[in-house]
N, C-alpha and C positions, 0 to 999 in steps of 0.2 A: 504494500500500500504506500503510495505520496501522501504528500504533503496535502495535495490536492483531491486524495480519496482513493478509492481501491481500482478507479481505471484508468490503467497504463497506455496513453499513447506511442505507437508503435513507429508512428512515422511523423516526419517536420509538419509533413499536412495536417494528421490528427493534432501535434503538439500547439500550432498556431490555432487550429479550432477550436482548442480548450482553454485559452489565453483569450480569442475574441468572444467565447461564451460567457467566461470570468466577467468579461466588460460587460457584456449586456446582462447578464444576471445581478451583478452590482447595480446598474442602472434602474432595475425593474424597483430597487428599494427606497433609492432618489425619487424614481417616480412617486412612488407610493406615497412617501411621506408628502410631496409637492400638491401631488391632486388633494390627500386629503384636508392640508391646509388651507387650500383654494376654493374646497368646495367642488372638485370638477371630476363630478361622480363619473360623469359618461366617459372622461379619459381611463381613471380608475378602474372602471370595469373590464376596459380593454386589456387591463394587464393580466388576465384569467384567460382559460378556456371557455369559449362557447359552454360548454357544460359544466361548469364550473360547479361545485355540492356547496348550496349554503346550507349551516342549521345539520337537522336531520333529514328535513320532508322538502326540504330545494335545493330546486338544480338552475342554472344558468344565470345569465348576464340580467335580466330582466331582476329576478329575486336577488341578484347581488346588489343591485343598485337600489332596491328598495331598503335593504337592511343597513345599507350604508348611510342614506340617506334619513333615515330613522334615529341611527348611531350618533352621526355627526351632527344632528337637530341639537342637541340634549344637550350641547356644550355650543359657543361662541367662537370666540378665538382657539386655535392648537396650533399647536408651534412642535413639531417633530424632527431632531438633529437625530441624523445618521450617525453613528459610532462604528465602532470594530463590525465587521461581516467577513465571518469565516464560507468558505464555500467549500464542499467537498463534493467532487464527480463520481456517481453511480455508474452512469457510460457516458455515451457521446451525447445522450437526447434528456439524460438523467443528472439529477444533480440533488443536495439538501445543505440547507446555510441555515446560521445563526446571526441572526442583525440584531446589536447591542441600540438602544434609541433612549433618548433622554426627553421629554414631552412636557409641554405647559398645557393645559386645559383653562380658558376659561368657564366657569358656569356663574352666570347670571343668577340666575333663578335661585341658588344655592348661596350666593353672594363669597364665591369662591375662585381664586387664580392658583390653581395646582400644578405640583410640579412632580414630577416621578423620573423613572428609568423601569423598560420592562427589554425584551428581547421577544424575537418573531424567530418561532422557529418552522424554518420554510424548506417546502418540498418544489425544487423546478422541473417544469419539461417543457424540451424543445416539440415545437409542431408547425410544418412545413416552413422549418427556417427560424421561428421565430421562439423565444424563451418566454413561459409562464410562470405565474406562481401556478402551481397545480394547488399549494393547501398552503396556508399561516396557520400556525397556532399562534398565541399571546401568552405570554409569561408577564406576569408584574413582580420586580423587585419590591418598589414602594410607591406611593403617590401621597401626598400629602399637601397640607395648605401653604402658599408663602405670606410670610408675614405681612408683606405691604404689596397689594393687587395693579400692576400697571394701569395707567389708566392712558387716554389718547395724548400720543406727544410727549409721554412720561421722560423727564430729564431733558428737552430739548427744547430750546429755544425756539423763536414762532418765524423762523427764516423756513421761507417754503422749500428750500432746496433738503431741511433736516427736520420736515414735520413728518411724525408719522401717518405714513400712506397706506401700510399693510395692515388688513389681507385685502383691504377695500378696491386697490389699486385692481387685481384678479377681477376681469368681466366673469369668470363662474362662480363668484363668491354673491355678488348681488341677484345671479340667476338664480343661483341652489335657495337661496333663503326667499326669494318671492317665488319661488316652488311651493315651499315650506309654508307659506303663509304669514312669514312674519318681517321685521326689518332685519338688514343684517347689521 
């Protein structure tokens, strides 16, 4: 077994194909976290299979974007940093990674700006060319409250080049929420 898992590239070609998979499998996590900050369920979806299993009792794109959009209602702002992502290869089409993530939550509702660290433990497959997550699970370390809640332009002066613009800047972020029915 590698470094990289129990399958052995045998030749430069497979070696380079498990180097540009590393990339895009890496990417799929950047995505992740980007869509869900933004709000931009429909790109998010796309990082799955067509048949994707939510839950117990659903399958596909359609049920994934509803549960997500369900999920990510419940909180305001999320702020998701990528950390460590291990990756190890199954074969050429196979693969499982651990993404370490550090996460802010706002909840409104709750009158809460939380902060934690959990880890995704993810199962990928290639399908004609292209890398999915096949499964996440969610491990949580911790999540807890921060003592003082950011609020807009927190620490910055009122010079429009250094006000804050995020997540509002994201055209998905005011679509997903008049989805929702509420302001974002």
């Amino acid at each position: 077994m590698s470094r990289l898992g129990p399958w052995q590239p045998a030749t430069v070609e497979e070696r380079l194909d498990r180097m540009e998979s590393l990339a895009a499998i890496r990417q799929l996590a950047f995505r992740y976290a980007l869509c869900l900050d933004t709000r931009d369920m429909d790109t998010l979806v796309q990082l799955f299979p067509e048949d994707v299993r939510v839950g117990r009792d659903e399958r596909g794109r359609a049920a994934l974007h509803r549960w997500f959009s369900q999920t990510m209602s419940a909180m305001r702002t999320s702020v998701h940093l990528i950390g460590n992502h291990v990756v190890d290869f199954d074969d050429a089409d196979h693969a499982r990674g651990v993404v370490q993530v550090r996460d802010e939550l706002e909840r409104p509702d709750a009158g809460l700006w939380q902060v934690g660290v959990l880890q995704y433990w993810d199962r990928y497959v290639r399908i004609d060319g292209e890398w999915y997550f096949e499964r996440r699970k969610f491990h949580r370390y911790y999540i807890v409250d921060a003592l003082e809640r950011p609020r807009a332009g927190a620490g910055l002066d009122h010079d429009p080049l250094t006000t804050t613009q995020l997540p509002e800047a994201w055209p998905s972020w005011g679509a997903f929420w008049k989805r929702m029915g509420k302001d974002g």
